[in-house]
C-alpha positions as CSV (number, residue, x, y, z in Angstrom):
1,X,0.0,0.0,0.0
2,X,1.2,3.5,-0.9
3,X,1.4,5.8,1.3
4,X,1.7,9.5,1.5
5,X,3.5,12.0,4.0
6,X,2.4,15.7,4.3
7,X,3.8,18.5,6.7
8,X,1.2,19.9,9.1
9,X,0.8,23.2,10.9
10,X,-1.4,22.2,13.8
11,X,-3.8,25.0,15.8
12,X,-0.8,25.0,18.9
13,X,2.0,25.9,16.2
14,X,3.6,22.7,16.4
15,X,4.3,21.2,12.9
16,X,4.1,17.2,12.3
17,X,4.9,15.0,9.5
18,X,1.7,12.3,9.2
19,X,0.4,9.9,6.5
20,X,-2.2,11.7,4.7
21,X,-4.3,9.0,6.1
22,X,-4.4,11.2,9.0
23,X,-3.0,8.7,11.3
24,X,-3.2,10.0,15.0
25,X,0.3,9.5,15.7
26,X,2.2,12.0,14.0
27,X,6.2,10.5,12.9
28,X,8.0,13.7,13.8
29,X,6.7,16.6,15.5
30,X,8.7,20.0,15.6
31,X,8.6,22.6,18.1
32,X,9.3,26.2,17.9
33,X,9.7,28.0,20.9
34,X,8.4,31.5,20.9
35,X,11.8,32.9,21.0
36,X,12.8,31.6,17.4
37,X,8.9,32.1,16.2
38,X,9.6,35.9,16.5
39,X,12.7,35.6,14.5
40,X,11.7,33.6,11.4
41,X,8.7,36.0,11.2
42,X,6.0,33.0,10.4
43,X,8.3,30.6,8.4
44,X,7.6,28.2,10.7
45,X,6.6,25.4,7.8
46,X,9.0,26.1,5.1
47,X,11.4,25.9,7.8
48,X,10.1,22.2,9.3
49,X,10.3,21.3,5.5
50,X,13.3,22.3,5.1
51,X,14.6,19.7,8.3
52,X,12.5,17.3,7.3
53,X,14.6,17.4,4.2
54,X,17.7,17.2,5.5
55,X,16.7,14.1,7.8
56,X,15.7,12.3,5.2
57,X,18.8,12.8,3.3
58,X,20.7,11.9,6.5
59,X,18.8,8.9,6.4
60,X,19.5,7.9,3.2
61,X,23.2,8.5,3.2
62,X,23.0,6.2,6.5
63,X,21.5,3.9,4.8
64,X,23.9,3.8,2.3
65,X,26.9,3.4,4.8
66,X,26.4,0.1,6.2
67,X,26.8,-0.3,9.8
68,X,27.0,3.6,10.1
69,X,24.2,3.7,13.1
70,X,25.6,0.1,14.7
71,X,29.1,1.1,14.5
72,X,28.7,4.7,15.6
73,X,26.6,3.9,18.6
74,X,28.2,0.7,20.0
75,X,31.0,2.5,22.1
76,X,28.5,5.1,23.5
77,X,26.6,3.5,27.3
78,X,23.0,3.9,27.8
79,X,23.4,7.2,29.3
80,X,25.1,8.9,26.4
81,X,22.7,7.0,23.9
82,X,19.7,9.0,25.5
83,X,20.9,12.2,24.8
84,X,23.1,13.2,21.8
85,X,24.1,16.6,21.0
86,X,26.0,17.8,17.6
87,X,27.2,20.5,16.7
């Protein structure tokens, strides 16, 4: 079955990626805070395109690089593993 994704500005200003089926669980949801609303002047959505983008290129080069997650991850403990931060 084919399905589709679409990019979502929802009534609280978060913006989701969902199957156009309208599944109620949304496979990423992105969060501006207030702060960075007033400084991309209501670009929230071309913005969260824009990531959405990149992530999915991300995920394709990964997926191209076998092992990349499995080797990148297996010296890391539980701890670190939870929260990631790059720069």
């Amino acid at each position: 079955m084919l399905s589709y994704l679409e990019l979502v500005e929802l009534a609280n200003g978060d913006v989701v990626l969902q199957r156009s089926e309208g599944d109620e669980n949304p496979l990423v949801t992105i969060r501006f805070s207030e702060e960075t609303r007033e400084h991309i002047n209501g670009s929230c959505l071309e913005i969260a395109r824009a990531m959405v983008q990149a992530g999915i290129e991300a995920v394709s080069i990964a997926a191209a690089d076998e092992g990349f997650a499995d080797e990148a991850d297996a010296d890391l403990d539980e701890s670190e593993l939870q929260s990631k931060i790059i720069h």
